[in-house]
C-alpha positions as CSV (number, residue, x, y, z in Angstrom):
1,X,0.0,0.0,0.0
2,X,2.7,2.6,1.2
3,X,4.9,1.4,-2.2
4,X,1.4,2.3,-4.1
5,X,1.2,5.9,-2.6
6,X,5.0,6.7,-3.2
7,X,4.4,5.7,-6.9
8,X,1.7,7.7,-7.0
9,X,3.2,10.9,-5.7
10,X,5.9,10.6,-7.6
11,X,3.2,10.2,-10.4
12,X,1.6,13.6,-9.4
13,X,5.1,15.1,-8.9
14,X,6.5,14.4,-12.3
15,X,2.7,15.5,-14.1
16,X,3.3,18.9,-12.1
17,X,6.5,19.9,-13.0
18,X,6.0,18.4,-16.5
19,X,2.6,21.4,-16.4
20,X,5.0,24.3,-14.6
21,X,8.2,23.5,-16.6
22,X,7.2,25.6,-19.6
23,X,5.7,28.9,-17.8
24,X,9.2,28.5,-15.8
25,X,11.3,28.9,-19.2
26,X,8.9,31.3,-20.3
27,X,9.3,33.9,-17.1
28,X,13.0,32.8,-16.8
29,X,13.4,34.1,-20.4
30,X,11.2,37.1,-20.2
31,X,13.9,38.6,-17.6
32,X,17.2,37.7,-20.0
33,X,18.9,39.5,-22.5
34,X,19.7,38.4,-25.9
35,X,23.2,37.3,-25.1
36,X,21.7,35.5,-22.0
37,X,19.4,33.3,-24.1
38,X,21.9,32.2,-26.7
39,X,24.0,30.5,-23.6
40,X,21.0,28.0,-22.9
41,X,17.4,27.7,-22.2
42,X,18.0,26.8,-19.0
43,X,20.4,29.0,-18.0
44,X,19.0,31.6,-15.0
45,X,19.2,35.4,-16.2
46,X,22.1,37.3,-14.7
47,X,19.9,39.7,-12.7
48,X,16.4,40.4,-12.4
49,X,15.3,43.6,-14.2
50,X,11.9,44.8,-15.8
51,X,13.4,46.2,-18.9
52,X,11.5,44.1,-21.2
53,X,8.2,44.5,-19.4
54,X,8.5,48.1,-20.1
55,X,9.5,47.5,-23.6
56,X,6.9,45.2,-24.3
57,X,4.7,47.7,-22.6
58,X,5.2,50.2,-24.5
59,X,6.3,48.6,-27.8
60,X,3.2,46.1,-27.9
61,X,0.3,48.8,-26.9
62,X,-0.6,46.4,-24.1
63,X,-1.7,49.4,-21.8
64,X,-4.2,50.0,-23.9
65,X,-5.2,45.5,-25.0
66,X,-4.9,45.6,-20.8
67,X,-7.7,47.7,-20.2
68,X,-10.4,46.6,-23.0
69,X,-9.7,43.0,-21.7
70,X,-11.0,44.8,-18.0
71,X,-13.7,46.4,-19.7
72,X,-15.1,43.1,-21.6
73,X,-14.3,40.6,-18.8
74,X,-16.1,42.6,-15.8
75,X,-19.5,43.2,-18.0
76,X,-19.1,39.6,-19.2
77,X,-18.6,37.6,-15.8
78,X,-21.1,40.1,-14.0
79,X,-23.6,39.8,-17.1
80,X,-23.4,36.0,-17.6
81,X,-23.5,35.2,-13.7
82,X,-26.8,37.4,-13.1
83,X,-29.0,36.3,-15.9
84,X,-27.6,32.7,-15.6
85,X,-28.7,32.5,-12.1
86,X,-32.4,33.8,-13.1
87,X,-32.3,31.6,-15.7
88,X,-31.3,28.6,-13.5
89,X,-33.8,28.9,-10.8
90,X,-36.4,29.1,-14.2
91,X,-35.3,25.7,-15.3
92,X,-34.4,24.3,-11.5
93,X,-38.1,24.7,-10.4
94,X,-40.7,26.6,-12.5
95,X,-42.5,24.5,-14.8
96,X,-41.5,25.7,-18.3
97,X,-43.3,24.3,-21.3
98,X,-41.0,22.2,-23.4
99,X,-38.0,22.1,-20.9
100,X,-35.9,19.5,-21.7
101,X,-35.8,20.3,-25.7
102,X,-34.5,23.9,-24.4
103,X,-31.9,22.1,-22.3
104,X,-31.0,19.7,-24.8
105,X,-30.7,22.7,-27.2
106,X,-28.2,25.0,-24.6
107,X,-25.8,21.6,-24.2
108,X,-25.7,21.5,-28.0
109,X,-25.1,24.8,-28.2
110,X,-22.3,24.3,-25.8
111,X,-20.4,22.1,-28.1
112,X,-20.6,24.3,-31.2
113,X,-17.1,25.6,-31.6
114,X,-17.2,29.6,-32.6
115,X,-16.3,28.8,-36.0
116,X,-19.5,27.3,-37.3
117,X,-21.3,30.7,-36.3
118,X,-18.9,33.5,-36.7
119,X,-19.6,34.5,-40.5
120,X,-23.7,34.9,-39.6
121,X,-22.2,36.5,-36.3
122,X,-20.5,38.6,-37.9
123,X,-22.8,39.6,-40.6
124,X,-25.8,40.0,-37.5
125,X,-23.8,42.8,-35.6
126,X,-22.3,44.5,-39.0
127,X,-26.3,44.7,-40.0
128,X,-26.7,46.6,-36.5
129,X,-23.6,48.5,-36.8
130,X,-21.8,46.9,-34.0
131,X,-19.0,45.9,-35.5
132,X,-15.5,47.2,-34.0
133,X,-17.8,48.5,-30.9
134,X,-17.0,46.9,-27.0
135,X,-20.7,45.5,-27.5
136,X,-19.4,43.0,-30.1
137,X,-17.0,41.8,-27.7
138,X,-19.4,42.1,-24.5
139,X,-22.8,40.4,-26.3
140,X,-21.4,37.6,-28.4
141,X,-19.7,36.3,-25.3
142,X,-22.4,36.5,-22.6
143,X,-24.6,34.6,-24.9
144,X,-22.2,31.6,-25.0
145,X,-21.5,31.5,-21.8
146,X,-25.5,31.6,-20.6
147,X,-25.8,27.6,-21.4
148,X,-23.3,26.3,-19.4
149,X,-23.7,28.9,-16.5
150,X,-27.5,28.2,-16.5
151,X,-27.4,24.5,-16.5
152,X,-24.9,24.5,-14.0
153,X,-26.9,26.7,-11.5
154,X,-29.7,24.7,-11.9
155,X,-27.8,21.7,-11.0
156,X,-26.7,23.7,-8.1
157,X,-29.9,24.7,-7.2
158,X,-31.2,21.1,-7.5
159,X,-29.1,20.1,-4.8
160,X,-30.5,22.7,-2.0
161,X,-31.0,20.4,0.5
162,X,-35.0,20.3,0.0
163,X,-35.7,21.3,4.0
164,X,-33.9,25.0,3.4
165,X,-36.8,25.0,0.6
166,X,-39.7,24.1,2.3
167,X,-39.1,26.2,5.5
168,X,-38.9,29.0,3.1
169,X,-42.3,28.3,1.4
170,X,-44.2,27.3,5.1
171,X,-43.1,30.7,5.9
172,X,-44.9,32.5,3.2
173,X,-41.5,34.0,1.8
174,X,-41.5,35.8,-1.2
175,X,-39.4,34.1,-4.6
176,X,-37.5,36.3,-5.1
177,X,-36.2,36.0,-1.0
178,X,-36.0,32.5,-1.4
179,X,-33.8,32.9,-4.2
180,X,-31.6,35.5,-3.0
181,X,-31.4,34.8,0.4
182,X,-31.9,31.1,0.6
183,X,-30.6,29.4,-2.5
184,X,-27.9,31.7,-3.5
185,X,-25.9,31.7,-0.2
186,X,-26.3,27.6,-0.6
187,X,-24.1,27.6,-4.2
188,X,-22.1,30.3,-3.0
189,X,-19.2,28.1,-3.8
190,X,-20.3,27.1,-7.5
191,X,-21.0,30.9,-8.1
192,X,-17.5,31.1,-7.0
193,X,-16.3,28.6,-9.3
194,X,-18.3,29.5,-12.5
195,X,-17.3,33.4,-11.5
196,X,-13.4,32.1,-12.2
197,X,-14.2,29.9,-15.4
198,X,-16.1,32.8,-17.2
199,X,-13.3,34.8,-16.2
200,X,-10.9,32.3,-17.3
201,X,-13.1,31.9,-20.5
202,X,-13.6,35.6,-21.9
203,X,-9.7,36.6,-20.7
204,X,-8.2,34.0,-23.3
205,X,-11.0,34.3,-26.1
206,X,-9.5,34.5,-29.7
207,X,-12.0,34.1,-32.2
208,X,-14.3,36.8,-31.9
209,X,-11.9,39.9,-30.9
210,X,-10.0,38.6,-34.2
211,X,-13.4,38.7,-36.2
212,X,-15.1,40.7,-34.8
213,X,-13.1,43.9,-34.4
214,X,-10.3,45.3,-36.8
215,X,-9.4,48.6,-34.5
216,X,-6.1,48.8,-33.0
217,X,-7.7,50.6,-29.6
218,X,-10.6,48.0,-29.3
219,X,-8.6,45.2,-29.3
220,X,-8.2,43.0,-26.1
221,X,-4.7,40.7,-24.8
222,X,-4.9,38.3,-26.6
223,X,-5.2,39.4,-30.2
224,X,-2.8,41.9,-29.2
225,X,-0.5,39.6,-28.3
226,X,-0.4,38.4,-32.2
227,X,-0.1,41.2,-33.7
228,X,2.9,42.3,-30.9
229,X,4.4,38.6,-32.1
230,X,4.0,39.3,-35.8
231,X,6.1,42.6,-35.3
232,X,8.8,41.5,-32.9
233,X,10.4,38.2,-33.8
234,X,13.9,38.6,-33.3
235,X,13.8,40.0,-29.6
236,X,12.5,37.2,-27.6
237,X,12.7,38.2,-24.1
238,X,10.4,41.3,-24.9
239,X,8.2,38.7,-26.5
240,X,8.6,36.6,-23.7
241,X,7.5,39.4,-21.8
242,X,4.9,40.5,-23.6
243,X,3.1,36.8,-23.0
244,X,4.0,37.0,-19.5
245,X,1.8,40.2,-19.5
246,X,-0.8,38.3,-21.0
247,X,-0.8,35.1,-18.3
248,X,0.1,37.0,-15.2
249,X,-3.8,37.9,-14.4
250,X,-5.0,34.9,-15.0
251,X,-2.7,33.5,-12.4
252,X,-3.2,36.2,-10.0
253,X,-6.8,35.6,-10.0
254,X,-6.8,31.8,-10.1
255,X,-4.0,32.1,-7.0
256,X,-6.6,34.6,-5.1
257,X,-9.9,32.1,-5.8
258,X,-8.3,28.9,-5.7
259,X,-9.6,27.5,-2.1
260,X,-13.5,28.7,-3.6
261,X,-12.4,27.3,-6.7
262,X,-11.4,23.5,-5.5
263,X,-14.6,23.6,-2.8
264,X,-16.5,24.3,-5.7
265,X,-15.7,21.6,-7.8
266,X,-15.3,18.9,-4.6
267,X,-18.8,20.0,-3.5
268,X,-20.5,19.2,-6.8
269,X,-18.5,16.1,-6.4
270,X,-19.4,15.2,-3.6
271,X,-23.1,15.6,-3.7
């Protein structure tokens, strides 16, 4: 048994550092210079300094990607979360007529991948002059995320421990209490956990900034990020740099929500 666990940490141990390995080289080489990256990947940088930051900073625009990446994310997440908890308690407990062909039409629309629907996308917003606007970044994206966030608050919902529910209603409380003060303190923990997904989701998104949007000063990180590569291939520390600038939130906020994060996925499991 004990030779079984030690095999299996080691297991663990070697599928971590084979995951952390390549953000390592990538920070190590955002901090070297030139010279310093010819000796060797994995050769440390001679001292620490956030020359290329700056340079990448400056060079890539990525004041300006930084901030419409804020101003989609926060509208998103906050967007997605509050009409995909009204939309969950809908399909948790009110009886909707045809119910389950709307559910089985949000999970298909979950495995759709962007590119089947971009061109009418496209066209849709051009038609309502949206196009190269923050609302053809904010929209698009709040629609796909409203299937999975309301099918998983109503799973959430489901699994309200039935008492909590029927106090509520021998009491005479209103629905809209019961669902803000009753069930949403219950799947505090999923809310949590969908909050950092939808985060993760809309922070990284590619295909619809690309499409979508053709200004310089509209687009977001990512997209940015090509367009920074395309121009600077021969100095790789700034470019290292300049993905460094595009990761380090993501970690920051995974690092700050990880303990809701991990209760929030254990929870479902263990229910």
């Amino acid at each position: 048994m004990l030779k079984h666990l030690t095999i299996s940490r080691l297991f663990l141990w070697l599928l971590g550092l084979l995951t952390v390995a390549p953000f390592l080289m990538v920070l190590s080489a955002s901090f070297k210079t030139q010279s310093e990256l010819f000796q060797g990947l994995f050769v440390l940088p001679g001292h620490i300094s956030l020359h290329n930051y700056l340079e990448a900073w400056q060079q890539g625009h990525f004041r300006i990607y930084f901030l419409n990446s804020v101003v989609v994310v926060i509208p998103v997440v906050i967007s997605s979360l509050f009409i995909g908890i009204l939309s969950g308690f809908a399909f948790a407990f009110l009886k909707i007529p045809g119910k389950t062909l709307v559910a089985a039409l949000m999970a298909l629309g979950m495995v759709l991948p962007s590119e089947s629907f971009i061109i009418p996308l496209y066209q849709e917003l051009r038609l309502m002059g949206l196009t190269n606007t923050y609302w053809a970044l904010i929209l698009p994206q709040i629609a796909l995320s409203l299937p999975f966030t309301t099918l998983m608050i109503a799973t959430a919902f489901r699994q309200v421990p039935k008492e909590l529910l029927e106090a509520a209603v021998m009491d005479q409380t209103p629905r809209w209490k019961i669902l803000w003060k009753v069930l949403l303190p219950a799947i505090a923990p999923t809310l949590s956990t969908l909050a950092l997904l939808l985060f993760i989701w809309t922070w990284n998104e590619f295909l619809i900034p690309l499409i979508l949007v053709n200004q310089d000063n509209l687009r977001t990180l990512p997209i940015g990020m090509m367009f920074f590569q395309n121009r600077n291939t021969i100095n790789i520390p700034v470019l290292m740099a300049g993905a460094m600038i595009v990761i380090i939130p993501l970690i920051c906020v995974f690092l700050i929500f990880q303990r809701k994060f991990i209760s929030g996925v254990t929870e479902g499991a263990v229910k």
